[in-house]
TIVO-735205 format. One line per field, with one value per residue (C-alpha): residue in one letter; chain; x, y, z. Coordinates in steps of 0.02 Angstrom, whole numbers. Layout:
REM TIVO-735205
type = c(A, ...)
mol = c(A, ...)
x = c(X, ...)
y = c(Y, ...)
z = c(Z, ...)
This chain:
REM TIVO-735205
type = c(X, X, X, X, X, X, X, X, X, X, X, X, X, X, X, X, X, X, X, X, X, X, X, X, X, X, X, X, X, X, X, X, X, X, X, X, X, X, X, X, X, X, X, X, X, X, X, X, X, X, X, X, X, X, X, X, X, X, X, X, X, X, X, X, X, X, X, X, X, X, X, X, X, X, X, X, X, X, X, X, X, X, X, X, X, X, X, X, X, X, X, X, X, X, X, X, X, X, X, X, X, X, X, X, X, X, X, X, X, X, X, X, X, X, X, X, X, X, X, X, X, X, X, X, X, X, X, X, X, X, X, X, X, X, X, X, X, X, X, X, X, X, X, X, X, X, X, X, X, X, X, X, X, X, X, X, X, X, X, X, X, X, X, X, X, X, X, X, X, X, X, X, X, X, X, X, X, X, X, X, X, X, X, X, X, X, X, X, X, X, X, X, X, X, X, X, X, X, X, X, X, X, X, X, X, X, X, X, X, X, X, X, X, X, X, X, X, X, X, X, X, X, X, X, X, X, X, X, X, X, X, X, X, X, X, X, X, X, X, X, X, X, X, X, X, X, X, X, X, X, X, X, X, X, X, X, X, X, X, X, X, X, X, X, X, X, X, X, X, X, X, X, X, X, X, X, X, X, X, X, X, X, X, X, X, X, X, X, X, X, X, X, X, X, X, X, X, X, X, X, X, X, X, X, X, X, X, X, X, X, X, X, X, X, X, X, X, X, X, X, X, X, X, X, X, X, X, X, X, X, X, X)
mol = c(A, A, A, A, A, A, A, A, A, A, A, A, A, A, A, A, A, A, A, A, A, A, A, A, A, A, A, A, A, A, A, A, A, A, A, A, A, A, A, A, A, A, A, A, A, A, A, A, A, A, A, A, A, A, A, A, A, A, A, A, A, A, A, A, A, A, A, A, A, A, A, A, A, A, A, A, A, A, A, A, A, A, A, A, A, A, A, A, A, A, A, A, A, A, A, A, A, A, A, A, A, A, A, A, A, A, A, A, A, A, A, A, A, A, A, A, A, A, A, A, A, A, A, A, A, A, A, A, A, A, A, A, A, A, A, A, A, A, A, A, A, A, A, A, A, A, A, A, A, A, A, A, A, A, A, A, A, A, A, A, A, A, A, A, A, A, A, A, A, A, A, A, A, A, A, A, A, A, A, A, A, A, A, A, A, A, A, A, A, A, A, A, A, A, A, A, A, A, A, A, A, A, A, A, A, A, A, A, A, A, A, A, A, A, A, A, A, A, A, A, A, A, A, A, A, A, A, A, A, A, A, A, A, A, A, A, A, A, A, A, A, A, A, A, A, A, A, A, A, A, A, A, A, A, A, A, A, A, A, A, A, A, A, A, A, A, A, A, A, A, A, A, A, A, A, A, A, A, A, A, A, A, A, A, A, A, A, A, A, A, A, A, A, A, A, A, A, A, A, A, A, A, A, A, A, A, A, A, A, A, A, A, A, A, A, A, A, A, A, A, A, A, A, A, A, A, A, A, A, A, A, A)
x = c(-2109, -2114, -2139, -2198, -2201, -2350, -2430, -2583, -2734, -2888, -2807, -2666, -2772, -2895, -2726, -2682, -2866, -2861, -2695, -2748, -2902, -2786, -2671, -2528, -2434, -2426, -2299, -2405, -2374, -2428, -2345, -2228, -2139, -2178, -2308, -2285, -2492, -2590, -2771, -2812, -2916, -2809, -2717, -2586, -2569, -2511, -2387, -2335, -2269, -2160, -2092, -2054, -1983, -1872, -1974, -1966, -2136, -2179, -2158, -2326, -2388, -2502, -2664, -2712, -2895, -2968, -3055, -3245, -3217, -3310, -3190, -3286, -3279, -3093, -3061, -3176, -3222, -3113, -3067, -3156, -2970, -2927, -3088, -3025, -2847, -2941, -3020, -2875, -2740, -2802, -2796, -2620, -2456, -2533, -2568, -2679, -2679, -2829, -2900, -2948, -3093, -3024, -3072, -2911, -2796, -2707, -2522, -2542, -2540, -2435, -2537, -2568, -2758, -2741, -2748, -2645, -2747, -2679, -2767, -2641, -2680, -2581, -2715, -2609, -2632, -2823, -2872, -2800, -2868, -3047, -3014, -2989, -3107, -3016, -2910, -2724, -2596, -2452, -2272, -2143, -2088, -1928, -1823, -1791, -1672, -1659, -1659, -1843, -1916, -1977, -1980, -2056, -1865, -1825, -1948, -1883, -1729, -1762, -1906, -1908, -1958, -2025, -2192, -2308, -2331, -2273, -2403, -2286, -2363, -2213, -2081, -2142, -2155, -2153, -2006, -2017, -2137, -2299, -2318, -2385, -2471, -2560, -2738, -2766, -2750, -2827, -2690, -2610, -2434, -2315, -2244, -2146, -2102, -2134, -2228, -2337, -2263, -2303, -2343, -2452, -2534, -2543, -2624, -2768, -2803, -2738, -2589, -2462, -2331, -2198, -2171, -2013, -1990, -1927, -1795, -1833, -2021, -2123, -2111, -2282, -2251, -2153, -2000, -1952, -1797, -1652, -1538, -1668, -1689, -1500, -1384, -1303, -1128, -1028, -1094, -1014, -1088, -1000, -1083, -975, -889, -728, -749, -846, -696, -559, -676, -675, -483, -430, -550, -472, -294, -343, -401, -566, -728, -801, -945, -1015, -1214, -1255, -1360, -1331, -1256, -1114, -1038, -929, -838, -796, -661, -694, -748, -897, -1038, -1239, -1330, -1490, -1546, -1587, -1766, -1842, -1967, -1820, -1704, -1844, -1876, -1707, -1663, -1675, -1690, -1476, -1433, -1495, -1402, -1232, -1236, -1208, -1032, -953, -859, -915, -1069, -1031, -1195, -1167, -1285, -1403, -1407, -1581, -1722, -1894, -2040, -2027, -1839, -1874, -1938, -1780, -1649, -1766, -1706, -1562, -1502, -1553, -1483, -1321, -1304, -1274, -1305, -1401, -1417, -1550)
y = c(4178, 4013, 3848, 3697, 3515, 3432, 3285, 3277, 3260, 3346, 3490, 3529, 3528, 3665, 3777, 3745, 3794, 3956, 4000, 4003, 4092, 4218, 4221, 4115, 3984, 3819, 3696, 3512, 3335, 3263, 3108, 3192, 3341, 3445, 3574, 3787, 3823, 3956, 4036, 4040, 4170, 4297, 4404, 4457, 4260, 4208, 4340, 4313, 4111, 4223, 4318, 4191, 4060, 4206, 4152, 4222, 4320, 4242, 4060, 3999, 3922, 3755, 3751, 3601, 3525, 3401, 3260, 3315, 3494, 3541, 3591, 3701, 3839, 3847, 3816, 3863, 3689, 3555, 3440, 3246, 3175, 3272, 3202, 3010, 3056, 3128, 2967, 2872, 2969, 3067, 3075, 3047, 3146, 3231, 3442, 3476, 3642, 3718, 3864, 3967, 4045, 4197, 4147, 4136, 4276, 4329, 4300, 4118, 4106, 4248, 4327, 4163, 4155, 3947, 3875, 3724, 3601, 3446, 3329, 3257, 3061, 3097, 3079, 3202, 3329, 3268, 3315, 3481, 3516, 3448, 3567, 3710, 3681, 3796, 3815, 3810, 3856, 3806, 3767, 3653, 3700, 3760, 3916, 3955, 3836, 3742, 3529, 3507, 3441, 3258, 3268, 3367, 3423, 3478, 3613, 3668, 3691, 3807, 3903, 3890, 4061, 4094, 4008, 3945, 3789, 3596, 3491, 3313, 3161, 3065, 3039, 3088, 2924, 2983, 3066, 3202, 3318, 3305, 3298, 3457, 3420, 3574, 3505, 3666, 3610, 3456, 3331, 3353, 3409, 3375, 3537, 3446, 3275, 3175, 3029, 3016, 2955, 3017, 2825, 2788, 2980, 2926, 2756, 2851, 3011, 2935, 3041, 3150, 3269, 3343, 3536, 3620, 3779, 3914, 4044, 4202, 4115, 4155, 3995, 3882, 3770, 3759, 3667, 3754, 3850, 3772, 3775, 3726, 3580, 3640, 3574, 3719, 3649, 3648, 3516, 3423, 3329, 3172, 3050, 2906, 2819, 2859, 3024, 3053, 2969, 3088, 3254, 3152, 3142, 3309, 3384, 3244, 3311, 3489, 3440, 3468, 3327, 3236, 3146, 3044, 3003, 2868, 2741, 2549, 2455, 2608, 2598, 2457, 2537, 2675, 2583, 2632, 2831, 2878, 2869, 2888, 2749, 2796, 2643, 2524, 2575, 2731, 2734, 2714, 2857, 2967, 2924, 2932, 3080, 3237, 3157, 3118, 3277, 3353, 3236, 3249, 3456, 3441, 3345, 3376, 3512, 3439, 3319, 3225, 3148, 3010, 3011, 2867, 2721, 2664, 2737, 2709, 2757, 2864, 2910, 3059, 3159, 3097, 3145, 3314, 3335, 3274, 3390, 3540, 3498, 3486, 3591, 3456, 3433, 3300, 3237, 3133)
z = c(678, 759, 627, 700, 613, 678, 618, 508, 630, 669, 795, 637, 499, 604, 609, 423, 400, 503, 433, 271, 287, 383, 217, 264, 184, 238, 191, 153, 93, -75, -156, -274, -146, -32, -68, -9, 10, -4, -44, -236, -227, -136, -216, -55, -17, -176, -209, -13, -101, -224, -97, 26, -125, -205, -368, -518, -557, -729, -661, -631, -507, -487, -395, -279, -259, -166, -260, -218, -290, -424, -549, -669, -552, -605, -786, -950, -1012, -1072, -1210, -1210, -1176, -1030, -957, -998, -918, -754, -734, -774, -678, -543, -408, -426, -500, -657, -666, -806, -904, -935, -1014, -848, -796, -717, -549, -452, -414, -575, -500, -496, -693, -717, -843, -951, -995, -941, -769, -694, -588, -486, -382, -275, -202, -38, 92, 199, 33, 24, 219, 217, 44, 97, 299, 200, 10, -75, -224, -153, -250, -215, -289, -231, -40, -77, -83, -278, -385, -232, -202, -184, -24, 14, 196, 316, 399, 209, 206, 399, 328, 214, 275, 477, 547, 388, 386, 534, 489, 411, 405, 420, 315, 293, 175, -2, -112, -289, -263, -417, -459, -575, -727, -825, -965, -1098, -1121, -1208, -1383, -1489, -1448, -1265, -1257, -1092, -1027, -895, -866, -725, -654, -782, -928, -1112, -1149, -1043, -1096, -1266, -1225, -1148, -1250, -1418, -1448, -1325, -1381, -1284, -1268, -1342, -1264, -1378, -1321, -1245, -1208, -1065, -925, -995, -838, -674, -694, -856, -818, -848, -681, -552, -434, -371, -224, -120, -161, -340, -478, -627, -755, -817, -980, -906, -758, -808, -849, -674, -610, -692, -583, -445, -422, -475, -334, -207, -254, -233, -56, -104, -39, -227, -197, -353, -392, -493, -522, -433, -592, -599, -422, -448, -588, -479, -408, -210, -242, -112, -190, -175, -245, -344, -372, -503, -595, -613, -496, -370, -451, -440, -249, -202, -304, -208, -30, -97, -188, -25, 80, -43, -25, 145, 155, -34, -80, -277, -317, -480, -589, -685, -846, -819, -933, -883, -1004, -1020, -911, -797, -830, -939, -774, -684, -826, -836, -653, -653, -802, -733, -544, -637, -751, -882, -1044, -1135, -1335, -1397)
């Protein structure tokens, strides 16, 4: 099979279209990452994302709609916050979880009786979802565990020959994925953190509580296992410069190529030791994020994270990803 990256115009959104309806998956753009699309409704196309993505088959999946479509053919009614967050958040980088209607194929939830709905604000994400008006489910366009994509060429190079189509709409701004949140219950829980931050939640709906997952559970929410979001190269975690510092010379002596990630207020106590800047604030770790764990896998033989010391905001979803890239550890 031949993939093509084409730009998002009238000509590649008719393929996308046709593919779909022909049960392909299309890679697409939204503002978090890069989505792996396909039909809702069929059954053959869904489980065709599993099997392409190497993904485990109780890891649900997320389904995509355009802003005009009428969501109560999906989900089987809704709480009166979840209707205040829609109109405060979305479009934009929130998936809701609702109780489903049974509509869509049965593989995209996994067997849960509840249905996750995002309405991405990407206007790339908003034509093809409006060319095809359907239901596209679709998880992050990435083989399994692996760095997620924000650019088109990420997607290539993991799935070229693979699927038919990238539809190209630019570098992905957000940088990390949605934020799941269980509007299922009276007061709305986060299943997975992300853009949308449980303060700003709370400010709108009243309340917001954050998801524990208990062990041996059933994945609630993408996201949820714990090594995910991983570089094709070895990993450390370090809480501190200097102990980042100590891995970083003990793979230099054994020949070996360390690589450090960190944020910008770190990199001048690293005394000279390459390094990828993250950046100051959150919304810049979580841009730069995987676009640099991508680009770090390539030339180290070990990627050292640095615990950031920024918190607040948004930086819950990037020490979420950052965590489980690495393997690390984290008390609160």
């Amino acid at each position: 099979m031949t993939t093509e990256i084409l730009g998002v115009n009238e000509e590649s959104l008719r393929k996308a279209r046709e593919y779909i309806e022909a049960g392909e998956v299309v890679a697409f753009h939204t503002e978090t990452v890069y989505g792996l699309g396909a039909n809702a409704f069929s059954d053959d196309a869904v489980r065709k994302i599993f099997a392409l993505k190497g993904r485990p088959s109780d890891n649900p999946l997320i389904v995509h709609v355009h802003t005009g479509y009428d969501l109560s053919r999906l989900i089987d009614g809704e709480p009166p916050y979840a209707k205040a967050l829609r109109r405060a958040f979305l479009p934009g980088p929130l998936t809701m979880v609702y109780p489903s209607a049974g509509k869509v194929s049965e593989y995209v939830s996994c067997g849960l009786r509840t249905l996750a709905v995002r309405v991405p604000s990407s206007p790339a994400a908003q034509a093809f979802l409006r060319e095809t008006d359907l239901p596209i489910a679709a998880p992050s366009a990435n083989l399994s565990k692996h760095v997620s994509p924000v650019t088109a060429r990420h997607v290539y190079d993991d799935f070229n020959g693979l699927i038919p189509l990238i539809l190209d709409g630019g570098d992905c701004t957000g940088g990390i994925e949605s934020t799941v949140l269980d509007c299922t219950g009276n007061v709305p829980q986060i299943l997975r953190e992300g853009l949308v931050t449980r303060e700003q939640i709370a400010a709108v709906a009243g309340d917001c509580g954050v998801y524990v997952p208990q062990q041996g559970e059933r994945p609630k929410s993408p996201g949820m296992a714990y090594k995910h979001y991983s570089p094709r190269c070895r990993t450390a975690w370090a809480k501190s410069a200097e102990e980042a510092l100590l891995l970083y010379q003990n793979e230099d002596m054994g020949c070996g190529k360390p690589l450090i990630l960190c944020e910008s207020g770190v990199i001048g106590e690293l005394h000279g030791a390459n390094a990828l800047d993250l950046g100051a604030s959150g919304e810049e770790m979580a841009r730069r994020l995987y676009a640099l764990l991508r680009q770090g896998e390539k030339t180290a033989t070990l990627l050292i994270g640095i615990e950031p010391r920024e918190r607040g905001g948004v930086m819950a979803g990037v020490m979420n990803r950052m965590l489980r890239a690495f393997g690390g550890n984290h008390e609160t």
